[in-house]
N, CA, C and O atoms as a Maestro MAE file, in Angstrom:
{
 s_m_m2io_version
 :::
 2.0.0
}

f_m_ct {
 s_m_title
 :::
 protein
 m_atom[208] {
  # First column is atom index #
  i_m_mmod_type
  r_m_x_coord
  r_m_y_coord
  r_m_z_coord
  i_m_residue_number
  s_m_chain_name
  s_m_pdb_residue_name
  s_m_pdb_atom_name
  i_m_atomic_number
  :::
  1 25 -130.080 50.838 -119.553 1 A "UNK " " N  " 7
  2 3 -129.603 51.764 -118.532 1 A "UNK " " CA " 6
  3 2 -130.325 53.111 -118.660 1 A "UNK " " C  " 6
  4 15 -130.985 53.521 -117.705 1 A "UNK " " O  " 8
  5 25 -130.249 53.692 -119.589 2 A "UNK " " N  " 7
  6 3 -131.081 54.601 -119.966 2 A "UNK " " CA " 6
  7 2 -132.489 54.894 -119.958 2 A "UNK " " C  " 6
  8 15 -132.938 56.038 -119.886 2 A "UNK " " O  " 8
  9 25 -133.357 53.577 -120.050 3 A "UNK " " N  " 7
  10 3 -134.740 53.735 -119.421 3 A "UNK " " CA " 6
  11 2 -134.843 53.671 -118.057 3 A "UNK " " C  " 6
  12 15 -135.714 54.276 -117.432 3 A "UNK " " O  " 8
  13 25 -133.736 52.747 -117.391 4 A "UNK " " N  " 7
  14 3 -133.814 52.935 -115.861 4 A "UNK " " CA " 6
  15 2 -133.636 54.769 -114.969 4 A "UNK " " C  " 6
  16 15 -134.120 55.199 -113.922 4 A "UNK " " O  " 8
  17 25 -132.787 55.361 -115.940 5 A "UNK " " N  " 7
  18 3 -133.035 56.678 -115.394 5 A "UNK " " CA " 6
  19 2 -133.769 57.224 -116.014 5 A "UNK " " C  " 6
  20 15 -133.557 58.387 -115.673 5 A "UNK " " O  " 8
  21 25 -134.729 57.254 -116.910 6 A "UNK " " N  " 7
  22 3 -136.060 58.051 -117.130 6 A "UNK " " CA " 6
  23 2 -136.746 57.646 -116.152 6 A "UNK " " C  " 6
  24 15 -136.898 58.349 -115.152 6 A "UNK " " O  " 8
  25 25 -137.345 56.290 -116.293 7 A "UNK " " N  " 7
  26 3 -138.390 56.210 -114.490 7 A "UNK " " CA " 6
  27 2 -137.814 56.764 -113.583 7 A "UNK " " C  " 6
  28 15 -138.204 57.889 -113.271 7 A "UNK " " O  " 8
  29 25 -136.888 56.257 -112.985 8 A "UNK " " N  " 7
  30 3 -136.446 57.048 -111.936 8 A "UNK " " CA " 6
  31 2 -136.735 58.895 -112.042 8 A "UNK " " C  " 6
  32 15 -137.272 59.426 -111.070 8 A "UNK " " O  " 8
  33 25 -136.444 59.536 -112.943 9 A "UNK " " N  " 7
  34 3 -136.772 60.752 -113.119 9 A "UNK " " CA " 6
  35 2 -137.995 60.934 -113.329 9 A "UNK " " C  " 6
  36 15 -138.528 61.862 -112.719 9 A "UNK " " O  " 8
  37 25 -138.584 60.336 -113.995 10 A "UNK " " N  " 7
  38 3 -139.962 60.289 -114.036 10 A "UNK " " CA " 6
  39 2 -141.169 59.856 -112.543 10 A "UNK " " C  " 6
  40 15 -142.393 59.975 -112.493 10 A "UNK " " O  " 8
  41 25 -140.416 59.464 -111.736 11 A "UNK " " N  " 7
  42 3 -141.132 58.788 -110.805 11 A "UNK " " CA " 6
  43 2 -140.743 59.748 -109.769 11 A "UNK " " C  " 6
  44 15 -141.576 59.948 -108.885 11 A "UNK " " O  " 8
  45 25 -139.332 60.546 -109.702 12 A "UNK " " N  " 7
  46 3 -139.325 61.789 -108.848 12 A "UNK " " CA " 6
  47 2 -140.415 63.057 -108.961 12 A "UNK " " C  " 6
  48 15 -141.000 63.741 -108.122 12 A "UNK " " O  " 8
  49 25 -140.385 63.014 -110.759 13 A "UNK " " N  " 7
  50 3 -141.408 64.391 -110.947 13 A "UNK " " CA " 6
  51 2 -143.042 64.012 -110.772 13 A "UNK " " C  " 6
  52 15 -143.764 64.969 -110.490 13 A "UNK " " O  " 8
  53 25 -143.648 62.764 -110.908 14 A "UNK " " N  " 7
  54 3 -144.604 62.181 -110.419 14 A "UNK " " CA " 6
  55 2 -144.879 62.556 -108.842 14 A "UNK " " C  " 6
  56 15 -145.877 63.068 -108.334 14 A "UNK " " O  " 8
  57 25 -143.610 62.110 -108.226 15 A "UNK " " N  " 7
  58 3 -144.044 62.183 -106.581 15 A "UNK " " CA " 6
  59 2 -143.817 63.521 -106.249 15 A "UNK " " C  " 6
  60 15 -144.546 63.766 -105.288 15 A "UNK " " O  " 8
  61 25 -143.037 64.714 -106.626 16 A "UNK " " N  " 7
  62 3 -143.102 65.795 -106.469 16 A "UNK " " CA " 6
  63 2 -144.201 66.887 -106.194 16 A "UNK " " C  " 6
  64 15 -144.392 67.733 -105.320 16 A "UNK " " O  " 8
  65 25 -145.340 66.154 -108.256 17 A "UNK " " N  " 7
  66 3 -146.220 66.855 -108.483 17 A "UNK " " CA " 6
  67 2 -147.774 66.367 -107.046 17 A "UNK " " C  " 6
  68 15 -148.763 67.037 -106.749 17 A "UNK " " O  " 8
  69 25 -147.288 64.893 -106.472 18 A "UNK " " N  " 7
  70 3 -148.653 64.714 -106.008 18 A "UNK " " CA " 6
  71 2 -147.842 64.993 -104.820 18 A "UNK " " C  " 6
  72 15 -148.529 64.134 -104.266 18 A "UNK " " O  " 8
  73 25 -147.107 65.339 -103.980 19 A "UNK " " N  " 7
  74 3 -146.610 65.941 -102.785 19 A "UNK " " CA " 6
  75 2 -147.066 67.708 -102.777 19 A "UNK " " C  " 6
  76 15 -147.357 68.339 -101.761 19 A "UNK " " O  " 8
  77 25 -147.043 68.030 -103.606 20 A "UNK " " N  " 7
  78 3 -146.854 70.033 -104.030 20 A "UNK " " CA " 6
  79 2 -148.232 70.087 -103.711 20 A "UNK " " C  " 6
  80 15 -148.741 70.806 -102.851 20 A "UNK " " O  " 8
  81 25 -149.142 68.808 -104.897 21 A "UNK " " N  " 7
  82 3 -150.898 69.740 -105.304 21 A "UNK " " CA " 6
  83 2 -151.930 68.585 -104.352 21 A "UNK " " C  " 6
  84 15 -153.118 68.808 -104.116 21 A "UNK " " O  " 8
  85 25 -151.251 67.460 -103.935 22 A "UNK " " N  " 7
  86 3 -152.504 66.402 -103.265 22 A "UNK " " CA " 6
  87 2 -152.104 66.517 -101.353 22 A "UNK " " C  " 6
  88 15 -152.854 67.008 -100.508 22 A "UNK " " O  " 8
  89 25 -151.068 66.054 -101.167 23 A "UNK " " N  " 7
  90 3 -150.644 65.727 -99.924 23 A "UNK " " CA " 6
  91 2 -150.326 67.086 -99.206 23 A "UNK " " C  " 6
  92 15 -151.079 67.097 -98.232 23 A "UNK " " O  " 8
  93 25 -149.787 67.916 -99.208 24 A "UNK " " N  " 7
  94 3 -149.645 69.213 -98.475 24 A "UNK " " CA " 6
  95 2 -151.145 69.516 -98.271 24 A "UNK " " C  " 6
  96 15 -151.586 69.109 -97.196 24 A "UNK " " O  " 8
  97 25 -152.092 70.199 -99.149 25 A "UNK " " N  " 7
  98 3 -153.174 70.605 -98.849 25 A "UNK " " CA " 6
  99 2 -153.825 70.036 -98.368 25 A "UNK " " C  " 6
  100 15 -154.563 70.645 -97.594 25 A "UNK " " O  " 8
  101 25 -153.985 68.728 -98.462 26 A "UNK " " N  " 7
  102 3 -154.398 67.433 -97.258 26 A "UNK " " CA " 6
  103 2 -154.383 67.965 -95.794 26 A "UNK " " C  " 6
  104 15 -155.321 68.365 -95.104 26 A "UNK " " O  " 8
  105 25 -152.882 67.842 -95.479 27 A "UNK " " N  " 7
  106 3 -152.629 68.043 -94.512 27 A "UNK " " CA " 6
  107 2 -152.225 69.196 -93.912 27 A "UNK " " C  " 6
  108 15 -151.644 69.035 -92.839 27 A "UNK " " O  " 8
  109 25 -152.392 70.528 -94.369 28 A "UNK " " N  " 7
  110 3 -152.147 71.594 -94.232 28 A "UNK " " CA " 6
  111 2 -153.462 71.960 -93.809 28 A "UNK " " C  " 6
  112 15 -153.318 72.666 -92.811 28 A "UNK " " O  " 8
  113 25 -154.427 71.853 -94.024 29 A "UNK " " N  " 7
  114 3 -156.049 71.964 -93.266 29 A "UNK " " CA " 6
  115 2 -155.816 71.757 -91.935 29 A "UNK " " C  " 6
  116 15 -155.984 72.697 -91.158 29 A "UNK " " O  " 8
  117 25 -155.429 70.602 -91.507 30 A "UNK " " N  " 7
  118 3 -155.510 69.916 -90.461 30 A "UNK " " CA " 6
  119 2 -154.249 70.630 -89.089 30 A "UNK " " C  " 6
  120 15 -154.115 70.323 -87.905 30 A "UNK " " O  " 8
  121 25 -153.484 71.711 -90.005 31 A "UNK " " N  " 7
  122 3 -152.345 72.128 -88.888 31 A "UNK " " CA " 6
  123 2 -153.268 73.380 -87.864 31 A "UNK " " C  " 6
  124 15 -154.283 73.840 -88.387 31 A "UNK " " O  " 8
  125 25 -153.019 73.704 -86.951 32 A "UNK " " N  " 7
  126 3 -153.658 74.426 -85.989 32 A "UNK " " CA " 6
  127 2 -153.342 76.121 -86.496 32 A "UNK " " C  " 6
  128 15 -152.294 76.590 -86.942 32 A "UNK " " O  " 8
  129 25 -154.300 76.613 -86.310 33 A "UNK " " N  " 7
  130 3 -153.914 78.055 -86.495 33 A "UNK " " CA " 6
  131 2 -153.551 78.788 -85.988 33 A "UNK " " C  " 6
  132 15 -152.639 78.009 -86.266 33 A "UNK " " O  " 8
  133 25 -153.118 79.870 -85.261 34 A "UNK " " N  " 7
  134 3 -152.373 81.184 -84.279 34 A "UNK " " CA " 6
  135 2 -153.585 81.696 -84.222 34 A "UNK " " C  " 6
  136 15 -154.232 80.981 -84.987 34 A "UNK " " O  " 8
  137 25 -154.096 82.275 -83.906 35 A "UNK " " N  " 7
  138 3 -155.087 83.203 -83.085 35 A "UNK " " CA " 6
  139 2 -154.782 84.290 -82.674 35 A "UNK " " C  " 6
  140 15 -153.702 84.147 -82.101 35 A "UNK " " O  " 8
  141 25 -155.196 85.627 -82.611 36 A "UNK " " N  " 7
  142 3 -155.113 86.455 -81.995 36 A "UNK " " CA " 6
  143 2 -156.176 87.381 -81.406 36 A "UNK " " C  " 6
  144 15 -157.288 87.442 -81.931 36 A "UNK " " O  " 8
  145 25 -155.925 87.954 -80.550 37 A "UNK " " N  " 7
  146 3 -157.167 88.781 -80.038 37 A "UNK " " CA " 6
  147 2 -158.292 89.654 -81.131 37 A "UNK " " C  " 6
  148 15 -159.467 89.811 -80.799 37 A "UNK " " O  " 8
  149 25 -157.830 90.100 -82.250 38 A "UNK " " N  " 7
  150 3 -158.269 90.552 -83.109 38 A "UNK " " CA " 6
  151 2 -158.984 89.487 -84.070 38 A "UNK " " C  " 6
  152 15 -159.846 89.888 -84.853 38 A "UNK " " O  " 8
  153 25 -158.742 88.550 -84.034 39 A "UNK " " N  " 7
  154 3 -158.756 87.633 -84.809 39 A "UNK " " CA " 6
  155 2 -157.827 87.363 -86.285 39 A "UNK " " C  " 6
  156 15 -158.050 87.203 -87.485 39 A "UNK " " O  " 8
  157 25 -156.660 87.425 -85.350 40 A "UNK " " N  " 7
  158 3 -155.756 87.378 -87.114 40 A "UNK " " CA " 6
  159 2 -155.693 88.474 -87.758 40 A "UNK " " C  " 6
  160 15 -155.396 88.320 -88.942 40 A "UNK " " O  " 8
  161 25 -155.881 89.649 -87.387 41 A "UNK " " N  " 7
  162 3 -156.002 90.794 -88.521 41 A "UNK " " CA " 6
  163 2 -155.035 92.235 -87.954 41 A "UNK " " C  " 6
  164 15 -155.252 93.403 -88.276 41 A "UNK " " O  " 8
  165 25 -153.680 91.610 -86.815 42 A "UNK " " N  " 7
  166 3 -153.045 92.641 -86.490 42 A "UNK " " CA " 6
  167 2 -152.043 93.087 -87.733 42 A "UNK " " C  " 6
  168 15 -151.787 92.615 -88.840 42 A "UNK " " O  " 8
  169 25 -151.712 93.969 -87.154 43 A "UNK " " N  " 7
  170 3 -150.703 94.875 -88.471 43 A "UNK " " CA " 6
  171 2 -149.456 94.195 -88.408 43 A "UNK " " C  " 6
  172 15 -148.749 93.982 -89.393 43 A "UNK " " O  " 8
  173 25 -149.099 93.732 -86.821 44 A "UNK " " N  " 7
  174 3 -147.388 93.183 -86.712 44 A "UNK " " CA " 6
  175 2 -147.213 92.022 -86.655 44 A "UNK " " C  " 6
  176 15 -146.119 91.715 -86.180 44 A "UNK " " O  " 8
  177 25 -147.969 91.061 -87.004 45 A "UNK " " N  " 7
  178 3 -148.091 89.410 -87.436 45 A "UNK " " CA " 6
  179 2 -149.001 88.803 -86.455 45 A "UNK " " C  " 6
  180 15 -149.876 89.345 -85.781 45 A "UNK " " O  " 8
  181 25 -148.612 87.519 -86.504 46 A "UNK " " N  " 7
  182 3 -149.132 86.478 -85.419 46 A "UNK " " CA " 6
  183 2 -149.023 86.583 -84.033 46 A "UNK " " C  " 6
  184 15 -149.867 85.869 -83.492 46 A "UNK " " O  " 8
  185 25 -148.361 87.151 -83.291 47 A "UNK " " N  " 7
  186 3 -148.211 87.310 -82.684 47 A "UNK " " CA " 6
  187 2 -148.851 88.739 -82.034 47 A "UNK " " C  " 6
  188 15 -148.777 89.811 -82.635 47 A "UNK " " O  " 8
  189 25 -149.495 88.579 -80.697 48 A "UNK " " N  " 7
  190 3 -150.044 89.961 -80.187 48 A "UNK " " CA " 6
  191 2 -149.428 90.669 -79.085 48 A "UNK " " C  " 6
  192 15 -149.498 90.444 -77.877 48 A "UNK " " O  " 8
  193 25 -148.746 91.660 -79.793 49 A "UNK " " N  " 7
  194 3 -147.616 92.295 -78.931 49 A "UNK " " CA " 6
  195 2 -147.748 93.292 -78.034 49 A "UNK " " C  " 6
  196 15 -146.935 93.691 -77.200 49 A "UNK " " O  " 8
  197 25 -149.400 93.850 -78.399 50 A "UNK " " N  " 7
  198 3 -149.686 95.215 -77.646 50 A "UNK " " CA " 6
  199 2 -149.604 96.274 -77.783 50 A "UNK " " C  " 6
  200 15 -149.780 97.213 -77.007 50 A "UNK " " O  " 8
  201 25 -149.020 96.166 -79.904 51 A "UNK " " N  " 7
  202 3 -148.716 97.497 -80.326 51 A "UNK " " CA " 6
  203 2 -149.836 97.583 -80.756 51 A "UNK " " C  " 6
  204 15 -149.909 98.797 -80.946 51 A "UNK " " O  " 8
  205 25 -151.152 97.007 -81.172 52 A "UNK " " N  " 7
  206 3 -152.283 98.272 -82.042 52 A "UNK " " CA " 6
  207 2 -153.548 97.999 -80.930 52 A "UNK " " C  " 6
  208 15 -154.609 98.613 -81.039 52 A "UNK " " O  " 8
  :::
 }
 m_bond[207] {
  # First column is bond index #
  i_m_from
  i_m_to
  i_m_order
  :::
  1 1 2 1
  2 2 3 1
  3 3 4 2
  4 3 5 1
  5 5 6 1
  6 6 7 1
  7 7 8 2
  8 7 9 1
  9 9 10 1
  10 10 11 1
  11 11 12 2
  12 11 13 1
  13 13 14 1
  14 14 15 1
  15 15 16 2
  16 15 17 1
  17 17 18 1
  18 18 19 1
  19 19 20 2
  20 19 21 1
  21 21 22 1
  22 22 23 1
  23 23 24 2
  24 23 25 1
  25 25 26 1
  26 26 27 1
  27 27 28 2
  28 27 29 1
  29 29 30 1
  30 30 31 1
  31 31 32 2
  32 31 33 1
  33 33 34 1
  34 34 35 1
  35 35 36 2
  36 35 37 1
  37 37 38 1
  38 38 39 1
  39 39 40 2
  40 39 41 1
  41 41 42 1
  42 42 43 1
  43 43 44 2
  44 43 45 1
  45 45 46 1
  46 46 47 1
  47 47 48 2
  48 47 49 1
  49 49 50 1
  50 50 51 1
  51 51 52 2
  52 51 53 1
  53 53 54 1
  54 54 55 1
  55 55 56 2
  56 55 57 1
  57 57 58 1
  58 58 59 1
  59 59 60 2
  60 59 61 1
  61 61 62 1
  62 62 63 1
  63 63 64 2
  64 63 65 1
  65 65 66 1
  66 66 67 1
  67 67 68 2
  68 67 69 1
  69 69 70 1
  70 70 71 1
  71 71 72 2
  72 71 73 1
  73 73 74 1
  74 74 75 1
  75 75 76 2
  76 75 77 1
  77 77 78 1
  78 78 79 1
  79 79 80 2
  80 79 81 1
  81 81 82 1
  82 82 83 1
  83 83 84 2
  84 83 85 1
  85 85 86 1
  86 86 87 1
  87 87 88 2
  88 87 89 1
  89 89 90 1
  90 90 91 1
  91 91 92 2
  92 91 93 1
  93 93 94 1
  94 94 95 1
  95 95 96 2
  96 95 97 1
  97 97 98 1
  98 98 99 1
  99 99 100 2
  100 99 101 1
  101 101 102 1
  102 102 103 1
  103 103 104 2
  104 103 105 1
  105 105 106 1
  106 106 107 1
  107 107 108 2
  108 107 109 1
  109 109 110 1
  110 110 111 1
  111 111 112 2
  112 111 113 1
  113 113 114 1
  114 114 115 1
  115 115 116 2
  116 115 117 1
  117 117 118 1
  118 118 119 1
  119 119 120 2
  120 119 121 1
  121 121 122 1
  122 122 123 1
  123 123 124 2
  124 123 125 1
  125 125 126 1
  126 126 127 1
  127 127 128 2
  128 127 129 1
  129 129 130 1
  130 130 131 1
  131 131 132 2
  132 131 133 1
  133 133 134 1
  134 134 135 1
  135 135 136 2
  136 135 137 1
  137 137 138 1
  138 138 139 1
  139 139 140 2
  140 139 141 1
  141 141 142 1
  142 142 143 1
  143 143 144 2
  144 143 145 1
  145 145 146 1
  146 146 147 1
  147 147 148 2
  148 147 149 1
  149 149 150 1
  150 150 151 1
  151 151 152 2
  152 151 153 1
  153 153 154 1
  154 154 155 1
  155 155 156 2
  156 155 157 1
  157 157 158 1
  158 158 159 1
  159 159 160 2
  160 159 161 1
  161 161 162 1
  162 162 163 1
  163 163 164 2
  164 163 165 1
  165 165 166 1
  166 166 167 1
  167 167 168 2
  168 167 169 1
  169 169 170 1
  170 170 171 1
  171 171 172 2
  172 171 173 1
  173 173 174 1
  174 174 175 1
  175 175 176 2
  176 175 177 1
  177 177 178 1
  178 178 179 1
  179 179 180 2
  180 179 181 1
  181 181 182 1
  182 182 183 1
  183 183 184 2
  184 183 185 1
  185 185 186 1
  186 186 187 1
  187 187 188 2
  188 187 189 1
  189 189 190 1
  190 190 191 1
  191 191 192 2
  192 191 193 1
  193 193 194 1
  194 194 195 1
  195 195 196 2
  196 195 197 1
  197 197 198 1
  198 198 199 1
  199 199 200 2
  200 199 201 1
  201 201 202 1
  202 202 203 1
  203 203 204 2
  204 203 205 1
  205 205 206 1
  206 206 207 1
  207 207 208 2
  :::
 }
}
């Protein structure tokens, strides 16, 4: 019983570590970016509001 919950724990912190450092950055490339007239470099976020 007791080795059955080490894998199990062990197989959560396994899939954790390759979800955090392999699979996000994978697919985090691939998400679209915001844009702005400045090119990304306003003072009041993502969004271009017309204050600078």
């Amino acid at each position: 019983m007791q080795t059955v919950l080490v894998l199990i724990t062990f197989s959560l912190a396994v899939g954790f570590l390759l979800k955090k450092f392999v699979w996000d950055p994978i697919f985090e490339s691939r998400k679209r970016t915001v844009t702005t007239v400045d090119g990304g470099r306003t003072k009041c976020g993502n969004k271009d509001c017309a204050c600078h």
